[in-house]
VEXKOLLO-864525 format. One record per residue (C-alpha): x, y, z; residue number from 1. Coordinates in pm, 1 decimal. Layout:
N
@u=X | v=Y | w=Z | gufi=NUM;
...
This chain:
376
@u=-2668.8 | v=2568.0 | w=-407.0 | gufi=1;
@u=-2622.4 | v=2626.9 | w=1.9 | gufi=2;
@u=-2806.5 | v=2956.1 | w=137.1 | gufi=3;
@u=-2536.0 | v=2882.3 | w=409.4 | gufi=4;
@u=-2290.6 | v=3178.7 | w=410.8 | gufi=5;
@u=-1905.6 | v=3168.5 | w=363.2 | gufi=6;
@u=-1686.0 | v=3153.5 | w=700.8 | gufi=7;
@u=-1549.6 | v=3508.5 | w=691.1 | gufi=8;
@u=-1192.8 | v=3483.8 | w=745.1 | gufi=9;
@u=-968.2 | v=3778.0 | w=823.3 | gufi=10;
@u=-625.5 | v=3727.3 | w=720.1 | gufi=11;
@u=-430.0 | v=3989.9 | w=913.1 | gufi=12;
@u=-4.4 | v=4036.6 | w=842.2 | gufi=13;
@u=260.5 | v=4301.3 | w=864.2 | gufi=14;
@u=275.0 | v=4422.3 | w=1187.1 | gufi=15;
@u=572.6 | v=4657.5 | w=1400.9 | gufi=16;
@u=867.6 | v=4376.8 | w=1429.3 | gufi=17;
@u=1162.8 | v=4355.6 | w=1244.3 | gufi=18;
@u=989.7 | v=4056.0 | w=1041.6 | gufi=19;
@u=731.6 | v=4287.3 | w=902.4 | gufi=20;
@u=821.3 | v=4181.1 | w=533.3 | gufi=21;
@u=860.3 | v=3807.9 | w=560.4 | gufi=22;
@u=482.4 | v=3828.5 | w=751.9 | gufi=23;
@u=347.2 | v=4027.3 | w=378.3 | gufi=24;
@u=534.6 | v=3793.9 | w=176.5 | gufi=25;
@u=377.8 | v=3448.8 | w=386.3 | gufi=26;
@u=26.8 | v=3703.9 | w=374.4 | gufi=27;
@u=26.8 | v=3708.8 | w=-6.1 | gufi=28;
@u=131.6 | v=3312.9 | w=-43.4 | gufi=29;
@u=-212.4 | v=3238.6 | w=136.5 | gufi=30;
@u=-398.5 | v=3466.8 | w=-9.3 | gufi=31;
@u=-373.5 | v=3346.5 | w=-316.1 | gufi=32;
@u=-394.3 | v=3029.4 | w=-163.0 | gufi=33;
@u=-769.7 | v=3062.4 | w=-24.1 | gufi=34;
@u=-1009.1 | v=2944.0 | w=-198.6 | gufi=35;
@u=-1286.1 | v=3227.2 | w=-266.5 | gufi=36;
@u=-1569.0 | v=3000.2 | w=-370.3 | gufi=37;
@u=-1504.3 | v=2881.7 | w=10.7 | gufi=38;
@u=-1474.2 | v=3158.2 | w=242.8 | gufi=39;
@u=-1549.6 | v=3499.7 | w=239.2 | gufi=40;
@u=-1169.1 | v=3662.0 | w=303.9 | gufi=41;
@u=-1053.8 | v=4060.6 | w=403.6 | gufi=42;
@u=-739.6 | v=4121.8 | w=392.2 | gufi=43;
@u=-600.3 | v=4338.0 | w=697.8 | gufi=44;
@u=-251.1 | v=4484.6 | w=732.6 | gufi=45;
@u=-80.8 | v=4608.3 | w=1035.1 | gufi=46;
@u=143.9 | v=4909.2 | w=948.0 | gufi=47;
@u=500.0 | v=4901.7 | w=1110.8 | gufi=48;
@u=368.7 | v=5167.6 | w=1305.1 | gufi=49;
@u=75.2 | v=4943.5 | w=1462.6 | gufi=50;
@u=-221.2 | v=5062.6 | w=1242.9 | gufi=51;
@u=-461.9 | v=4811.0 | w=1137.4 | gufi=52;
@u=-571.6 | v=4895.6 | w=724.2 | gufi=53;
@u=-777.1 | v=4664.0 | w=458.4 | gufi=54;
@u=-549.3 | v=4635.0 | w=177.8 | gufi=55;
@u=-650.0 | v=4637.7 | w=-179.6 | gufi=56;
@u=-420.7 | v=4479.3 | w=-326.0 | gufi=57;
@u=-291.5 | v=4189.0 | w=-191.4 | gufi=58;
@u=-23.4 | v=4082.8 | w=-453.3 | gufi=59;
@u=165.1 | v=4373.0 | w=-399.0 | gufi=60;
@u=321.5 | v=4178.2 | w=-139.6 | gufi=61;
@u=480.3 | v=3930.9 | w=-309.1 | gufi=62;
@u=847.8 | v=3898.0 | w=-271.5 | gufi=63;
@u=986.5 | v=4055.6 | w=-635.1 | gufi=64;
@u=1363.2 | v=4095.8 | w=-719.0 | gufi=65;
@u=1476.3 | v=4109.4 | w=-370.2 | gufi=66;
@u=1234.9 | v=4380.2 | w=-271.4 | gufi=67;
@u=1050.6 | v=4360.1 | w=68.6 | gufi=68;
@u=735.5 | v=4472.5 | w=72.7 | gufi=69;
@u=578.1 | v=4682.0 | w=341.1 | gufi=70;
@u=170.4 | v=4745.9 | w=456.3 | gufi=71;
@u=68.7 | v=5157.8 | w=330.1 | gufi=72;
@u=-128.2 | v=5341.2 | w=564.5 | gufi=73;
@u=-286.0 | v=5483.3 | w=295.5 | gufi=74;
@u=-625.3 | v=5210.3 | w=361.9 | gufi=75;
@u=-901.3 | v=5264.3 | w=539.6 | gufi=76;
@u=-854.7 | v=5187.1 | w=925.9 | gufi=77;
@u=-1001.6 | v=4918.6 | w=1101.2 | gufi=78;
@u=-1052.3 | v=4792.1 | w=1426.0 | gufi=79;
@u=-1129.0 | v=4445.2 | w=1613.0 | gufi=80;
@u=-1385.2 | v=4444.2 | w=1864.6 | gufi=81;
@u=-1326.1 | v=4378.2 | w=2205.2 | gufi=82;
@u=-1616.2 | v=4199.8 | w=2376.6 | gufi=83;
@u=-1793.9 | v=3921.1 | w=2309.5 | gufi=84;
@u=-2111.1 | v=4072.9 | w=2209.8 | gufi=85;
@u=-2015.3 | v=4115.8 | w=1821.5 | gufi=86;
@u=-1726.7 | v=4013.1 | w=1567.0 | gufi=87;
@u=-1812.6 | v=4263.9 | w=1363.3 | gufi=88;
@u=-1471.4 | v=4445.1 | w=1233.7 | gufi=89;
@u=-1530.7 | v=4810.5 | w=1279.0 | gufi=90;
@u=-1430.0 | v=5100.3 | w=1036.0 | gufi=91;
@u=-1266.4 | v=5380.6 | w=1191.0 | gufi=92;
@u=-1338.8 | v=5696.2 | w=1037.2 | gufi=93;
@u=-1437.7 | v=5775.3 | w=650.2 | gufi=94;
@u=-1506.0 | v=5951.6 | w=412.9 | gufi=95;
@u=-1654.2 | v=6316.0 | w=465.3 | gufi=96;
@u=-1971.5 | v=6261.0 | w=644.5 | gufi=97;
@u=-1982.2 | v=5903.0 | w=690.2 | gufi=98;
@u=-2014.4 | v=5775.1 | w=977.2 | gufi=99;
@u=-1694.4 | v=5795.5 | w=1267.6 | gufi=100;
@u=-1759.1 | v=5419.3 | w=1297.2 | gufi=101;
@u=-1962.0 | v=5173.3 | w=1091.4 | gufi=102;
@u=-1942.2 | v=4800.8 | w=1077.3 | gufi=103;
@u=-1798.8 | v=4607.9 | w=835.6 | gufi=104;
@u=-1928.4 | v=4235.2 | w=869.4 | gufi=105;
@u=-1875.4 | v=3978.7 | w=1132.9 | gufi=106;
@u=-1576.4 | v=3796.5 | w=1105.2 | gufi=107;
@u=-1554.3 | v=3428.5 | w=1200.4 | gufi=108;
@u=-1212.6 | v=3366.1 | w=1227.0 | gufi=109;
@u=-839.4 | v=3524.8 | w=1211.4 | gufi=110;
@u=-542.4 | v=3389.4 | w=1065.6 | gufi=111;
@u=-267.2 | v=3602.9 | w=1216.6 | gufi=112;
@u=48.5 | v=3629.9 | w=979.4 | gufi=113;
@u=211.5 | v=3785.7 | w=1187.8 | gufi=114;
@u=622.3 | v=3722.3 | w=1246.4 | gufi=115;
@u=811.4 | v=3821.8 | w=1569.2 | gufi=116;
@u=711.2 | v=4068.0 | w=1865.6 | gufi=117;
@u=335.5 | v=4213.8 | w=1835.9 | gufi=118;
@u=202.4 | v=3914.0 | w=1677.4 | gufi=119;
@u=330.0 | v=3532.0 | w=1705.9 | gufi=120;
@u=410.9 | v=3594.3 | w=2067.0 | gufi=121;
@u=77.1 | v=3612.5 | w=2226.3 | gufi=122;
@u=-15.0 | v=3973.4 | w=2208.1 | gufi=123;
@u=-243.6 | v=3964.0 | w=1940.1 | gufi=124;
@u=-340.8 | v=3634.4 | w=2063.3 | gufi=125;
@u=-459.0 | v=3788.9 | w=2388.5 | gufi=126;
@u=-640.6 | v=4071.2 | w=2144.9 | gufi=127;
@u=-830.2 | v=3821.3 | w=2029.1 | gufi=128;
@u=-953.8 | v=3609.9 | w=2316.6 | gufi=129;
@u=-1066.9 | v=3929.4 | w=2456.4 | gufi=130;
@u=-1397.8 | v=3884.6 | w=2235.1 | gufi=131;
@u=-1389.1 | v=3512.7 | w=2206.1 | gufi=132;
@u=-1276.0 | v=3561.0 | w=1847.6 | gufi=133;
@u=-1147.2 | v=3235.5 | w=1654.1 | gufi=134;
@u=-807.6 | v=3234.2 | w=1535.7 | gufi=135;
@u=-560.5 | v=3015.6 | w=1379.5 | gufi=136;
@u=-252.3 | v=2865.6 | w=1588.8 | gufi=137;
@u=-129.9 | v=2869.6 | w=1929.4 | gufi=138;
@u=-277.4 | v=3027.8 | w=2211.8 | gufi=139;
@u=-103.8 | v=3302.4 | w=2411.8 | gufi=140;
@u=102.9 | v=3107.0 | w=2664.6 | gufi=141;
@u=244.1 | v=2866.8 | w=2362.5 | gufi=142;
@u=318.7 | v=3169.0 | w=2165.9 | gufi=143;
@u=460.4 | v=3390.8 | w=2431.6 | gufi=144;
@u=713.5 | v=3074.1 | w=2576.1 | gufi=145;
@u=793.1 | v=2997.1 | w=2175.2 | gufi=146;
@u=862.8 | v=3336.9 | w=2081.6 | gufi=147;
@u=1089.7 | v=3344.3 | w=2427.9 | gufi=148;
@u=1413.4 | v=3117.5 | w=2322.4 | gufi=149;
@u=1528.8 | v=3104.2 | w=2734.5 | gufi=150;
@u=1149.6 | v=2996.9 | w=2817.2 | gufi=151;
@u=1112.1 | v=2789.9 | w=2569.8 | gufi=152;
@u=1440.9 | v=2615.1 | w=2613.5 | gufi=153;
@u=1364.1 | v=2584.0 | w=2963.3 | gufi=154;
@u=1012.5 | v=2419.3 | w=2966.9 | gufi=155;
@u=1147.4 | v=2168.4 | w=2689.0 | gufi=156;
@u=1424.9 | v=2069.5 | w=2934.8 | gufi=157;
@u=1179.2 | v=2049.9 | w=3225.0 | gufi=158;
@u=964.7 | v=1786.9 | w=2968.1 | gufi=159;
@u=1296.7 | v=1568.6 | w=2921.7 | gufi=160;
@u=1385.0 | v=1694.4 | w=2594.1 | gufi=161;
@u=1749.9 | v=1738.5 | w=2465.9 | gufi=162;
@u=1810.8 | v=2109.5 | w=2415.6 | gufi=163;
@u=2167.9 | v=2228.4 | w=2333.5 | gufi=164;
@u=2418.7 | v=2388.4 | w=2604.5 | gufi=165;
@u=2345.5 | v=2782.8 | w=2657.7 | gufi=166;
@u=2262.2 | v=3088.5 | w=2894.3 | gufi=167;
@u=2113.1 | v=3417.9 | w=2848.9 | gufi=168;
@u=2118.6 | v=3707.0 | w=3003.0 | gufi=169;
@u=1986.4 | v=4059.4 | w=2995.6 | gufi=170;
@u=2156.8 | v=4414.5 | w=2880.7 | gufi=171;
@u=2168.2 | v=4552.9 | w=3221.0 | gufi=172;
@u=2387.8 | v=4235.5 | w=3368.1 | gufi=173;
@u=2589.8 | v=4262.1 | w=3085.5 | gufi=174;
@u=2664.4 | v=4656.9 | w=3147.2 | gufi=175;
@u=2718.3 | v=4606.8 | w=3515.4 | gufi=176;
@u=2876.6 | v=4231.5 | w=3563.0 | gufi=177;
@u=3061.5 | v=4180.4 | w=3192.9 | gufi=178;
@u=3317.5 | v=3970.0 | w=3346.0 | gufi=179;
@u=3087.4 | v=3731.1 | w=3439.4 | gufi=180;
@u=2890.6 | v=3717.9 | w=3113.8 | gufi=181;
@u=3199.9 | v=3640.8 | w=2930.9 | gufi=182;
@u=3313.2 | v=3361.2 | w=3196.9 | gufi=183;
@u=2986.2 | v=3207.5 | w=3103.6 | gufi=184;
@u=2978.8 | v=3253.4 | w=2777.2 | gufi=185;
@u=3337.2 | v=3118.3 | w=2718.8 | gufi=186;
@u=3240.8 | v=2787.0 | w=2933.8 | gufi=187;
@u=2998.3 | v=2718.4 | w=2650.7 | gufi=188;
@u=3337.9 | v=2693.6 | w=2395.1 | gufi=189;
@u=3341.4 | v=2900.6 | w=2090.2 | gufi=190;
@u=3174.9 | v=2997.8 | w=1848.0 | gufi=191;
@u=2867.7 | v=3064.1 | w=1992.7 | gufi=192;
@u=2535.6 | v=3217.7 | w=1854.5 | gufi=193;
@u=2456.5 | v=3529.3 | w=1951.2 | gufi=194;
@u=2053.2 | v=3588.3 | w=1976.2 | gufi=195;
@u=1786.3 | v=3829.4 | w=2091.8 | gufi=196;
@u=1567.4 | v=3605.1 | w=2273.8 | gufi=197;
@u=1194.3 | v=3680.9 | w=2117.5 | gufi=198;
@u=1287.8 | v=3738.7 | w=1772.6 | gufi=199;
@u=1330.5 | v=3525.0 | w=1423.4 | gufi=200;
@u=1349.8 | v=3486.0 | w=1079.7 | gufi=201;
@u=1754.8 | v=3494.4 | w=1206.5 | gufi=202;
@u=1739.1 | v=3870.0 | w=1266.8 | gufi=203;
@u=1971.9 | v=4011.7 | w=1525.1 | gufi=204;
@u=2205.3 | v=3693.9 | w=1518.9 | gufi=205;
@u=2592.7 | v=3699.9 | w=1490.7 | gufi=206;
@u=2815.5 | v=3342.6 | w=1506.7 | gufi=207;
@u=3124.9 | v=3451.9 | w=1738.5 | gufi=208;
@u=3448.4 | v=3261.4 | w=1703.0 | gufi=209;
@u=3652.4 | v=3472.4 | w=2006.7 | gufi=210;
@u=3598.5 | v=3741.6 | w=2294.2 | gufi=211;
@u=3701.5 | v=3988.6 | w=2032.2 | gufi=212;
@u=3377.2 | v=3959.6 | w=1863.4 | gufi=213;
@u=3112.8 | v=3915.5 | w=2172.5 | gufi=214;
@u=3064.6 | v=4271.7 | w=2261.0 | gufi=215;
@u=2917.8 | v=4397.8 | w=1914.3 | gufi=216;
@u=2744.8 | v=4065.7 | w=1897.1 | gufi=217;
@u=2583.0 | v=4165.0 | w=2234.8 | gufi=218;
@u=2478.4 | v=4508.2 | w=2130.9 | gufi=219;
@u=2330.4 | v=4364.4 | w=1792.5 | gufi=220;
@u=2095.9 | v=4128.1 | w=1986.6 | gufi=221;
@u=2030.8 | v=4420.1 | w=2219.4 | gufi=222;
@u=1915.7 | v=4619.2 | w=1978.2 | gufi=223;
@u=1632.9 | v=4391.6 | w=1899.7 | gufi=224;
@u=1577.0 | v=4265.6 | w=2218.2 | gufi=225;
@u=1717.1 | v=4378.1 | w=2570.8 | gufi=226;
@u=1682.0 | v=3988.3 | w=2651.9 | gufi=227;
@u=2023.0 | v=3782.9 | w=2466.0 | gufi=228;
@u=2016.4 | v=3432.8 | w=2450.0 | gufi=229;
@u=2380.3 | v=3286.5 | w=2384.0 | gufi=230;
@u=2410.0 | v=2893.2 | w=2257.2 | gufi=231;
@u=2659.4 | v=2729.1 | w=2196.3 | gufi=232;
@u=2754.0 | v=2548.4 | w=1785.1 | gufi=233;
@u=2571.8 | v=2251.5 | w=1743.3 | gufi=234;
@u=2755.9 | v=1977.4 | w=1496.4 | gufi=235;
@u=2498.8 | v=1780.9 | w=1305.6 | gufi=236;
@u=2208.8 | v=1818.2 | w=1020.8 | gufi=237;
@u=1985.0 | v=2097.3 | w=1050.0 | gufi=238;
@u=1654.3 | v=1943.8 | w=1041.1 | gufi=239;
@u=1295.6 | v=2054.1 | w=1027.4 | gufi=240;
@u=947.9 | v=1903.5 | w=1110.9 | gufi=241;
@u=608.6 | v=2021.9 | w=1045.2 | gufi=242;
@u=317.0 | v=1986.5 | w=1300.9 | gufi=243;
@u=-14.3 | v=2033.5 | w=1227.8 | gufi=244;
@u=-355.3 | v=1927.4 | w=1498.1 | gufi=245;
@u=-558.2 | v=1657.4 | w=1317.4 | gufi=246;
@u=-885.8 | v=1742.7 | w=1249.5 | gufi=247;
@u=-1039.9 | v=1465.1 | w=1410.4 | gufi=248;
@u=-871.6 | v=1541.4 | w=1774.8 | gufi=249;
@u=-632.8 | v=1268.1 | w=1764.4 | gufi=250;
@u=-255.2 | v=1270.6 | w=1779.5 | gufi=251;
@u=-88.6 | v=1551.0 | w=1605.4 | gufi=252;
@u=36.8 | v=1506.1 | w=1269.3 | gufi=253;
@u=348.2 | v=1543.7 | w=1128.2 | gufi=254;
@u=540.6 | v=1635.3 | w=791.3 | gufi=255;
@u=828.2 | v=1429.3 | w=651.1 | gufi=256;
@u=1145.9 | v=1635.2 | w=765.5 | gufi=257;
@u=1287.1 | v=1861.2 | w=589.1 | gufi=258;
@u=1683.5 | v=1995.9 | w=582.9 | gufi=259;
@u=1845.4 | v=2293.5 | w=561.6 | gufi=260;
@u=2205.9 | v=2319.9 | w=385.4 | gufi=261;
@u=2378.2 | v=2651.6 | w=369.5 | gufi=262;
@u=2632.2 | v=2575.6 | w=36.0 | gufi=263;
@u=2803.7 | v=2866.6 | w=14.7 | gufi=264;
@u=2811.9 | v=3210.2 | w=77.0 | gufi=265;
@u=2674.6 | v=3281.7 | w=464.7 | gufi=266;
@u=2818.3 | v=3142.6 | w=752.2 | gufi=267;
@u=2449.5 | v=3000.6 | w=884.4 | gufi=268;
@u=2144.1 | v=3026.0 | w=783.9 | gufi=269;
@u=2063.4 | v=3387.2 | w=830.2 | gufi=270;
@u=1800.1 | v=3668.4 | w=710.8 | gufi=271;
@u=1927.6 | v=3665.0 | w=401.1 | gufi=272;
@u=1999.8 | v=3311.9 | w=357.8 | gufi=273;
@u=1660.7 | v=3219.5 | w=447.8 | gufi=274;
@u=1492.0 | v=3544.4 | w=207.0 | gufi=275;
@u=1729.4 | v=3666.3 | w=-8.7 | gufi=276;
@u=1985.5 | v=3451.7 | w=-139.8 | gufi=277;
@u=1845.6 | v=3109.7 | w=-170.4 | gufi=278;
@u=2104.0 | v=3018.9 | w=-438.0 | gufi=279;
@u=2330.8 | v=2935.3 | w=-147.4 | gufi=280;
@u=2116.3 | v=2714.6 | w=15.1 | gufi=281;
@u=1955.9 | v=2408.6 | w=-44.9 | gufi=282;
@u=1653.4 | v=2309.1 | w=105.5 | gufi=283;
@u=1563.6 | v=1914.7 | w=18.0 | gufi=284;
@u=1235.3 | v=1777.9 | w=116.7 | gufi=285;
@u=1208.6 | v=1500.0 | w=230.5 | gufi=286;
@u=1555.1 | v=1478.1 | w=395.5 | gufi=287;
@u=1772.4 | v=1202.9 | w=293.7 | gufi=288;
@u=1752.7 | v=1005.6 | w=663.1 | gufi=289;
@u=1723.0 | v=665.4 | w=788.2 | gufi=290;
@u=1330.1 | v=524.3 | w=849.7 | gufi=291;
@u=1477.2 | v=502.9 | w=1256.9 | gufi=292;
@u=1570.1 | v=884.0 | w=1259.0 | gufi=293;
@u=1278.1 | v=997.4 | w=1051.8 | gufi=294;
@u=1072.7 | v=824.1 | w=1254.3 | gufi=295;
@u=1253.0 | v=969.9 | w=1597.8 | gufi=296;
@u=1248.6 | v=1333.0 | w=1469.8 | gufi=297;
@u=867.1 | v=1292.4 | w=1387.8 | gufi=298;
@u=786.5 | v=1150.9 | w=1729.9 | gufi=299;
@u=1029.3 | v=1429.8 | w=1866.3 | gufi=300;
@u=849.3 | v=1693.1 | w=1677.0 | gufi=301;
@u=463.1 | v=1591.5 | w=1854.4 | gufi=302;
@u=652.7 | v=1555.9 | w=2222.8 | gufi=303;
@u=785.9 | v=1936.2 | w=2158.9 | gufi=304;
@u=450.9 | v=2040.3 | w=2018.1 | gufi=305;
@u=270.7 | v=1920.3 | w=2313.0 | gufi=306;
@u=529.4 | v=2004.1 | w=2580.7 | gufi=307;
@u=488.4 | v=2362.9 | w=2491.5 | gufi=308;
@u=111.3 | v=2330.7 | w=2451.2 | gufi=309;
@u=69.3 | v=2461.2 | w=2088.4 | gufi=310;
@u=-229.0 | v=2454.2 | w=1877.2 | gufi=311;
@u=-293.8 | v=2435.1 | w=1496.1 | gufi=312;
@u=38.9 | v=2404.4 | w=1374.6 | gufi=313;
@u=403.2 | v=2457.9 | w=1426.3 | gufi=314;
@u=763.7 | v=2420.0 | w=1280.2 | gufi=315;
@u=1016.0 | v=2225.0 | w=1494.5 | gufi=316;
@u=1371.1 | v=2275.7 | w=1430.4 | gufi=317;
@u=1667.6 | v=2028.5 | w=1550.8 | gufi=318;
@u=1990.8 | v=1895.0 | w=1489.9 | gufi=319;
@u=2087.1 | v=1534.8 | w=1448.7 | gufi=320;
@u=2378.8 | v=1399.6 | w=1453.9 | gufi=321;
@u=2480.3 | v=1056.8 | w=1488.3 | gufi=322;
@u=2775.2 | v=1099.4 | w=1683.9 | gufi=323;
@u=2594.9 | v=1184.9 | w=1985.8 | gufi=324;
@u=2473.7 | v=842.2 | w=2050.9 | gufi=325;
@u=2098.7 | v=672.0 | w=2074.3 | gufi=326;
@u=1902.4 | v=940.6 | w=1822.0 | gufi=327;
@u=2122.3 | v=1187.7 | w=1800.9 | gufi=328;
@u=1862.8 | v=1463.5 | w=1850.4 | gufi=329;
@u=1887.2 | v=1764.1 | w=2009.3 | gufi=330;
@u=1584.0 | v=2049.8 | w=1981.4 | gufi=331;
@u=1674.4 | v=2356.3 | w=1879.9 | gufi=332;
@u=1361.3 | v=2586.7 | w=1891.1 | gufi=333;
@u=952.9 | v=2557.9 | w=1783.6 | gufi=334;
@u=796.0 | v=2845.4 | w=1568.2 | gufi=335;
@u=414.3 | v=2851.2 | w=1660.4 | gufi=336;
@u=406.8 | v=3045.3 | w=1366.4 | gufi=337;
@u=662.1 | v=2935.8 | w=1066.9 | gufi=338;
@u=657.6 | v=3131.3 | w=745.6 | gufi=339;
@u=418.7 | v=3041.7 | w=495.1 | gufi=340;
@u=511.5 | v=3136.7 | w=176.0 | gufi=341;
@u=482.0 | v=2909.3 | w=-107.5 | gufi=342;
@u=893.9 | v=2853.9 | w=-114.4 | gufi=343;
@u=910.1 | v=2849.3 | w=306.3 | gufi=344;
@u=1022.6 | v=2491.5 | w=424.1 | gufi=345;
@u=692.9 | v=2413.8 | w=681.1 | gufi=346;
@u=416.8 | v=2434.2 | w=306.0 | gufi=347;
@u=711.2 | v=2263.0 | w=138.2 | gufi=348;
@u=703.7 | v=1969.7 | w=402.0 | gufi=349;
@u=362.0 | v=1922.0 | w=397.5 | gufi=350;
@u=345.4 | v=1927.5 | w=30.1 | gufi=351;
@u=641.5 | v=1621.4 | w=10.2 | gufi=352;
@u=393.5 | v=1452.8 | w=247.3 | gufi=353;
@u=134.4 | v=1486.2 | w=38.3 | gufi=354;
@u=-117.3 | v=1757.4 | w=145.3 | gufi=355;
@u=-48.9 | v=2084.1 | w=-93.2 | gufi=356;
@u=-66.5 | v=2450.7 | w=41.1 | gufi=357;
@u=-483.1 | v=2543.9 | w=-71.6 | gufi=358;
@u=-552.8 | v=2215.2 | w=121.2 | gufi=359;
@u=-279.3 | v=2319.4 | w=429.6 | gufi=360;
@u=-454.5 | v=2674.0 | w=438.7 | gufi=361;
@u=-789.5 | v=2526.3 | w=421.8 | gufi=362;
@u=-740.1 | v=2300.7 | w=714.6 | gufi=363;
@u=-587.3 | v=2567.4 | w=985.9 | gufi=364;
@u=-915.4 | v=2765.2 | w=905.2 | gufi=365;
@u=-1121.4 | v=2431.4 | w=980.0 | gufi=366;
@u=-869.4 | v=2396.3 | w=1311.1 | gufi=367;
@u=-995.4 | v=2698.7 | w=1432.6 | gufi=368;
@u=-1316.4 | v=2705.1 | w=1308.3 | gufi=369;
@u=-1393.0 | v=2429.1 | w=1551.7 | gufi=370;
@u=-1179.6 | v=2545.7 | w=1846.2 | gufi=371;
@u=-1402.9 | v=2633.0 | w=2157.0 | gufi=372;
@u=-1392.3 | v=2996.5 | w=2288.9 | gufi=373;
@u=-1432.4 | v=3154.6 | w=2651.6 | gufi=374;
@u=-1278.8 | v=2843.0 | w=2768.3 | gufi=375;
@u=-841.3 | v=3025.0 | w=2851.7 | gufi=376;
């Protein structure tokens, strides 16, 4: 047997956004997922509140009768370092008389679960590079413009790729210039989706059929986000792609796509859609498309990868429809960092393409196990 030790992986999830939950439930899917005979894994939590715990118990966070799970504060507190000197995860505080701080092993890479603001959009990202600490997934420019629907939408445009009509706009222009929120709004046609612009897992979102409906729209987005990002309907299939970086540093990869049908029920596929209430959807993997689209949303799928610069892996989302002429493409959004639980469409992809979840987990850890540091 190998004297060589494990890679010590820590798998860190919860965290303050409004996706808290879905991050524990994808955290509990790959931890049972990771093999222990392979690497050396601590779980890590991130309360709602910000504070960083090792949990006991991982399983607790499984998704169970429509209950979502949250991180305790009740574990002991940890801490990342911050220079490049050690990995060593640090214990803050104890019990009576043991040390204020005492190291807890060197970790060799992260794989942030995290969902939302304060995780998949570059802050913990930027946490991490501080001490040249391996991680798994984008870096923090890819996740800070995915996370950010007008900057992503923006760069994909400036890249030549079809995006959907839209604006956006922020709370204080719509308290002092309404009228001409609405004019622009209503030049996009109704109904229109209603967004905060750095948010997912469809929280915050409202479809609006008329004026009547766009101010409490407004204020729901604002309450997540003081950043609104209004697009118009899109008619077509809602189709999804996985991405993942090949091991080998050649093209990225990509999943057989995957659709989304909402069958009854919800009006799109929201929160609860997605979490809650899947007996209304369908999810079919691989999608029932021709061998030209398939292959056009998989080429589409690496263009938007690399046009936003992402690493490790990624979820595209886009629409086709037939109708529109050539492809019928049009992109609706990347998510450097889709869920991951065992029912969540990006595993579910992969697995209809013929590489299972232990093996998916294993190779992001192997991604970013050989991912250079001090080099941003």
């Amino acid at each position: 047997m190998s004297s060589q030790p494990k890679p010590r992986v820590a798998v860190v999830f919860g965290g303050r956004s409004s996706e808290h939950a879905i991050s524990c439930v994808t955290a509990a899917g790959v931890l049972a997922a990771l093999d222990r005979d392979v690497y050396d894994v601590v779980p890590i939590g991130i309360t709602t509140t910000g504070r960083w715990v090792l949990v006991e118990d991982p399983a607790r966070f499984e998704l169970t009768d429509g209950a979502l799970p949250e991180v305790p504060a009740t574990g002991t507190p940890v801490g990342l370092p911050l220079d490049v000197d050690t990995k060593a995860l640090q214990r803050l505080g104890g019990a009576p008389g043991a040390p204020a701080l005492a190291e807890l092993g060197e970790v060799d890479v992260v794989l942030p679960l995290l969902h939302g603001p304060f995780g998949e959009d570059g802050t913990l990202q930027g946490l991490l590079e501080l001490s040249d600490t391996r991680y798994v997934g984008s870096g923090v420019l890819a996740s800070a413009a995915g996370m950010d629907k007008q900057v992503m939408k923006l760069l994909l445009a400036g890249q030549g790729l079809p995006v959907g009509p839209w604006t956006s706009f922020r709370a204080r222009r719509w308290d002092t210039d309404r009228d001409g929120v609405v004019a622009e709004v209503e030049a996009l046609g109704y109904p229109v989706f209603v967004k905060p612009a750095r948010a997912g897992s469809s929280i915050g979102i409202t479809r609006v059929t008329s004026r009547e409906g766009l101010a409490a729209a407004v204020a729901e987005a604002v309450s997540h986000d003081p950043k609104v990002v209004v697009e118009a309907a899109l008619v077509g299939r809602e189709i999804e792609c996985g991405v993942l970086e090949d091991l080998d540093g050649g093209e990225p990869l990509t999943s057989l796509p995957g659709e989304v049908e909402v069958v009854g029920g919800h009006d799109f596929y929201d929160f609860e859609a997605k979490y809650l209430d899947s007996g209304n959807v369908r999810l079919t993997c691989p999608a029932d498309l021709p061998d030209d689209v398939v292959a056009a949303v998989r080429r589409t799928a690496v263009r938007v990868f690399e046009a936003m610069g992402a690493e490790g892996l990624a979820r595209v989302d886009l629409f086709v429809d037939p109708a529109r002429g050539e492809d019928g493409i049009v992109v609706n959004e990347i998510n450097t960092m889709p869920g991951f639980t065992p029912f969540s469409m990006y595993p579910r992809m992969w697995a209809a393409t013929g590489v299972d979840y232990p093996e998916l987990v294993h190779r992001l850890i192997q991604l970013a196990l050989r991912r250079p540091t001090g080099l941003r």
